[in-house]
N, C-alpha and C positions, 0 to 999 in steps of 0.2 A: 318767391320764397325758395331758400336753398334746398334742394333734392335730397333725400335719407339715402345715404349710400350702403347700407342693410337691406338689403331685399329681399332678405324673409321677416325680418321686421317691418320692414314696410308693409309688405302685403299683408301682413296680420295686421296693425293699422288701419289698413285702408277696409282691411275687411269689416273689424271690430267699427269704424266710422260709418260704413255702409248699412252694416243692423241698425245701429243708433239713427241715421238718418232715415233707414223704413220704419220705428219704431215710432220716433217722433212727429214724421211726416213732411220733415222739410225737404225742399226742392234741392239745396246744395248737398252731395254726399261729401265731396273734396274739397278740401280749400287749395290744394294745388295741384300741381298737373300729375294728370294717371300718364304712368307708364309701362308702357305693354310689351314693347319690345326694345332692348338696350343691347347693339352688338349682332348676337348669335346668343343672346339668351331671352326666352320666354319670359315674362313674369309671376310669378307662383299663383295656382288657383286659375289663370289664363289655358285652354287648352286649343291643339291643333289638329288637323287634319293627317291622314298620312301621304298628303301630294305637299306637305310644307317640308323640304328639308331644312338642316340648322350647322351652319360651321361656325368657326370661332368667331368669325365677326359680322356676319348678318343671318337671317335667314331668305329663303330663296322658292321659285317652281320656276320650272323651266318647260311648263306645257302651254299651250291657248288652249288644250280641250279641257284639261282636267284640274281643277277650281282649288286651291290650296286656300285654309280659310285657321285665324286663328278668333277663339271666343271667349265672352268673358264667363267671369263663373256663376254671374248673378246676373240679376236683373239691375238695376244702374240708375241715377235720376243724382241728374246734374243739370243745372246751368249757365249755358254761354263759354263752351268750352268750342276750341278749335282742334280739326283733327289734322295734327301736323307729322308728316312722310318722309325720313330721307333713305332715299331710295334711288337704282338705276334700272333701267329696263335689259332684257336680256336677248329679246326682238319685240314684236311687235306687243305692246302689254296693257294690262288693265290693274290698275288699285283703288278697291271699291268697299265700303262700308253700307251694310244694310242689320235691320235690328227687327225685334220681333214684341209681341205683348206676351206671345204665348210661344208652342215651338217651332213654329214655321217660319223660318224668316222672308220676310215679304216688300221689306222698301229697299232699293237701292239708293242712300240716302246721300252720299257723297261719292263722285266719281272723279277717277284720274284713268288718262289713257295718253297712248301713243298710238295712233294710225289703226286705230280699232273701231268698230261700228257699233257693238253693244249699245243700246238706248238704256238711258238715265236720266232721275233729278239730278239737278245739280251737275250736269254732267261740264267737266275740267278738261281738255285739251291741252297734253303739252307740248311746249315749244321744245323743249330739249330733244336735240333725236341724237344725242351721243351715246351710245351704250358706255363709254369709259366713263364716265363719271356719276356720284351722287348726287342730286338734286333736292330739294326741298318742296312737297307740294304742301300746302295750306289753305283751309278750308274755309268757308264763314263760321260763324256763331253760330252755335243752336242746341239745342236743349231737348232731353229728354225725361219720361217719366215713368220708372219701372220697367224699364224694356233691356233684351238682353241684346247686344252687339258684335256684328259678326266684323271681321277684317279680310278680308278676300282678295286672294292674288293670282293675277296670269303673268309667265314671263316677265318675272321680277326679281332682284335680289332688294331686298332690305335691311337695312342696319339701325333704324328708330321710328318707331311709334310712339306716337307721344297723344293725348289728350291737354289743350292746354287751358289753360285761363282766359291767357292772351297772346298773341304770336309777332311780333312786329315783322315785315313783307323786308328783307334784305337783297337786295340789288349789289351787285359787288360789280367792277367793270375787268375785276381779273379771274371771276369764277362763272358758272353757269349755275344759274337759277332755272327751276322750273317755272312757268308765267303759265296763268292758268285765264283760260277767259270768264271774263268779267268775274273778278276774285276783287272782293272789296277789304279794305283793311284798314286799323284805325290807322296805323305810322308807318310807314317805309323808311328804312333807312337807305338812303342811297349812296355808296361808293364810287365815287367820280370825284376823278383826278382834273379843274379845270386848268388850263392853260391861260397864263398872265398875256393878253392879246386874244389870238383867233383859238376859237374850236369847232368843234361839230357835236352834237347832240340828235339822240333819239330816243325817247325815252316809252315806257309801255302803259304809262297814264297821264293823262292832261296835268301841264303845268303850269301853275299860275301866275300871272304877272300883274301883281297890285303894288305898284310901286311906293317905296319909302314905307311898307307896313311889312309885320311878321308874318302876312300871310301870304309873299313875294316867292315862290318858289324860286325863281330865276335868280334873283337878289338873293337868295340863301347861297344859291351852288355858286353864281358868279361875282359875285358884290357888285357894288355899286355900278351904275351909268353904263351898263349893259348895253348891247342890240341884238337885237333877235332879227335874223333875215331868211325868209323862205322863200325858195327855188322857184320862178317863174316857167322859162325856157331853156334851151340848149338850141343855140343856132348853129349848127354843123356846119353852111358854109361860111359864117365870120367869122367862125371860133369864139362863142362868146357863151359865157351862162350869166343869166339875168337871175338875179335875188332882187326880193323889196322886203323893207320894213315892216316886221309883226307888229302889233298891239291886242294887247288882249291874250288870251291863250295859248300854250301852246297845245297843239293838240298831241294824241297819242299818236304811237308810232309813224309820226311821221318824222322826216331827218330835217335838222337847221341850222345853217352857220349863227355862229353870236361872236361877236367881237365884247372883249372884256377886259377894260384894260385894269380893272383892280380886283381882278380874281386873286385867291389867296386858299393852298391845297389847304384840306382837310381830311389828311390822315385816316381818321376813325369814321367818316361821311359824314352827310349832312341828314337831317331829321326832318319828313316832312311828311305833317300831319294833316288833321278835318276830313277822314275819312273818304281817304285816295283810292280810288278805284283802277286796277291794272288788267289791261283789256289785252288778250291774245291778238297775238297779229299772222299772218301769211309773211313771206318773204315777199307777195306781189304788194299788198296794205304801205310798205317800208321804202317802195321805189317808186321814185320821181321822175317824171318821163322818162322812164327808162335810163337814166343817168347819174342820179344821188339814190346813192341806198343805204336805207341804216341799218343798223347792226346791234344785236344783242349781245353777242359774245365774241372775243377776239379775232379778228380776223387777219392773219397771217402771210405773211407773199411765198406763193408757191409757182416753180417751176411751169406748171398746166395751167395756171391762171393769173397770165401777169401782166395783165392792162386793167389796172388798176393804178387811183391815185389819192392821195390824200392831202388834205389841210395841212402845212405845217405850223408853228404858232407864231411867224413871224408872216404869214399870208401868204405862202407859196404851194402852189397845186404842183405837187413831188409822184413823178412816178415812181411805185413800190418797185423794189429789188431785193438783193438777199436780203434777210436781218430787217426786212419791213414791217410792219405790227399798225394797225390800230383796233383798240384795247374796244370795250363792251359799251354800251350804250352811244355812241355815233356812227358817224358816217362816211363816207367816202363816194368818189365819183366812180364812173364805170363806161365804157361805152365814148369817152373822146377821142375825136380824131385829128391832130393837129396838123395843119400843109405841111410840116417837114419835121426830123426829128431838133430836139431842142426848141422849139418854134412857142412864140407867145401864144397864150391864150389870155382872152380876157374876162374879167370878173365885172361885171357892170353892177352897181350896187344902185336901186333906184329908191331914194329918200326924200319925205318932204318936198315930191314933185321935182325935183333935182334927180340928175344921172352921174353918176359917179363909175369911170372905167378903172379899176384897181392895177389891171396889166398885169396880170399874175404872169410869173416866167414858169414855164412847166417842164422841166428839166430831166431831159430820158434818165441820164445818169443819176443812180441814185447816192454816189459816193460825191456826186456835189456838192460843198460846203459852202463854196465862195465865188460872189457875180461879181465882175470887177468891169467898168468903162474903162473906154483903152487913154481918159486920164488915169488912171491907176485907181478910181474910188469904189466905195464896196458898192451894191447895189442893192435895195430888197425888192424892187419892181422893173421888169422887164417893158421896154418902147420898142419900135421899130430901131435896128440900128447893128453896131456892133459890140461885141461881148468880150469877158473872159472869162471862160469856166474851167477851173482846175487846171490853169494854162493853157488849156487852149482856146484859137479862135471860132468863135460862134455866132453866125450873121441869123437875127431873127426879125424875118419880115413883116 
């Protein structure tokens, strides 16, 4: 339902709806979502603390000892409302919701933290540790009755409080989300760009692979005649990494090549429903013998960390250099060592009891475009032999 952009009519509204619904005695007071905090402004009848400060575009506390808390004006009784956060932390923080029957308030009934010990229901752990950015945390369902609800912050700035109806779980692969463990929800929309040919994929809730049906996760993001291949080994002295054939699920946070040759981008994402569950993960949960690791949020080539390499979408395992990027929800290797530079690596793909060696060429330089046989022909897989790379000579043994 579209939001009343009056906010002192609103909250007379919302007030005048709240009598009516204690009077009557129904459980819904709102038929759409309350909101408490828009910006750097409170909502009318909402009051704060004095450890909450307020500037023009959120409000904020910037202690761990001293509890900034904003409350409502009444007692409250709704159902199946989500409490949804966009917020950043300012170090180490907590955003927590507890509510009362009377004046005490006594449940900490929804929690969000970064690298804080505080004990809770419900307690949310977030992935995001960037202070530059706002995040989204979102809560489950849940419902109360006549109770007044407190908002309580450590080392946070915020910019929306929202009470919702309903929330859909947004995944972007060019933004950060907060990921909260075990956050169940009905729909995630998810943001991923796939690649016509190869990708990598890691995603923070099980995917599902029912093939030829609408409840194909895989077939949504990839289209048609997919493979899904998960990381066996890394043989250091052959130079080899072993993938086999998924069937069935995929799981959470772990990282997967898929070969896709009738993917097709979708812009706006893809929509995937039946009440998808997104499970917080460690950076240690995300890495495969120590060699594929996936990735929630872009991961960039820098100076201090540059062995690293990624998928390109024609199947070549590229070492990062300047201007290297792979974007949010995959993956990338980490940790190879090849006999010499420019030097093959191979992809061994093991299928339907069949071995499959792909020969990936893995090419230091990252400004390499073009593999040429010294017939003059292009090349996308590297053999033992000789090369041409951006003119020059390249023997890979």
């Amino acid at each position: 339902m579209k939001q009343l952009k009056n906010t002192s009519f609103r909250s007379l509204l919302n007030k005048t709806l709240l009598t009516l619904a204690l009077v009557l005695g129904t459980s819904q007071a709102w038929a759409e979502d309350i909101v408490i905090v828009n910006g750097g402004t409170i909502t009318t009848g909402w009051t704060k603390n004095t450890f909450i400060t307020t500037s023009a575009s959120d409000i904020y506390t910037n202690s761990s000892t001293m509890i900034g808390y904003i409350q409502s004006p009444d007692k409250l009784t709704f159902t199946d409302k989500k409490l949804v956060i966009s917020g950043k932390r300012i170090a180490d923080s907590e955003v927590f919701m507890s509510y009362s029957t009377e004046d005490a308030y006594y449940s900490y009934n929804y929690f969000f933290c970064y690298n804080m010990t505080s004990g809770a229901t419900n307690r949310y752990e977030i992935y995001n540790n960037d202070a530059d950015d706002y995040v989204e945390f979102i809560s489950d369902k849940f419902s109360i009755d006549k109770k007044s609800i407190r908002i309580q912050l450590k080392n946070v700035r915020v910019n929306s409080i929202k009470l919702c109806d309903d929330k859909d779980l947004l995944l972007d692969e060019d933004t950060r989300t907060a990921l909260s463990k075990g956050l169940k929800t009905e729909n995630v929309i998810f943001k991923y760009t796939p690649n016509n040919k190869w990708n990598t994929i890691c995603a923070p809730f099980k995917l599902r692979q029912t093939y030829g049906t609408v409840f194909d996760h895989l077939e949504t993001i990839f289209g048609t005649d997919y493979k899904v291949y998960s990381m066996n080994a890394y043989d250091s002295e052959n130079h080899e990494l072993t993938f086999s054939t998924v069937s069935g699920a995929v799981n959470a946070n772990t990282p997967y090549l898929v070969y896709a040759p009738n993917a097709v981008a979708n812009p706006s994402g893809f929509s995937l429903t039946a009440n998808v569950t997104a499970d917080y993960a460690t950076d240690a949960n995300r890495l495969v013998n120590s060699v594929f690791q996936g990735i929630y949020v872009t991961k960039s080539y820098d100076a201090l960390d540059p062995d690293w390499y990624g998928v390109t979408t024609d199947g070549q395992i590229l070492k990062a250099g300047a201007g290297a990027y792979v974007k949010g929800y995959r993956a990338y290797f980490t940790g190879i060592t090849p006999p010499s530079p420019d030097a093959r690596i191979s992809l061994v793909i093991e299928e339907n009891g069949e071995t499959t060696d792909l020969g990936f060429v893995k090419m230091v330089d990252p400004e390499a475009k073009e593999v040429f046989n010294l017939q003059g022909q292009r090349v996308e897989k590297g053999r033992k032999g000789i090369y041409i790379v951006n003119g020059k000579k390249v023997v890979i043994k």
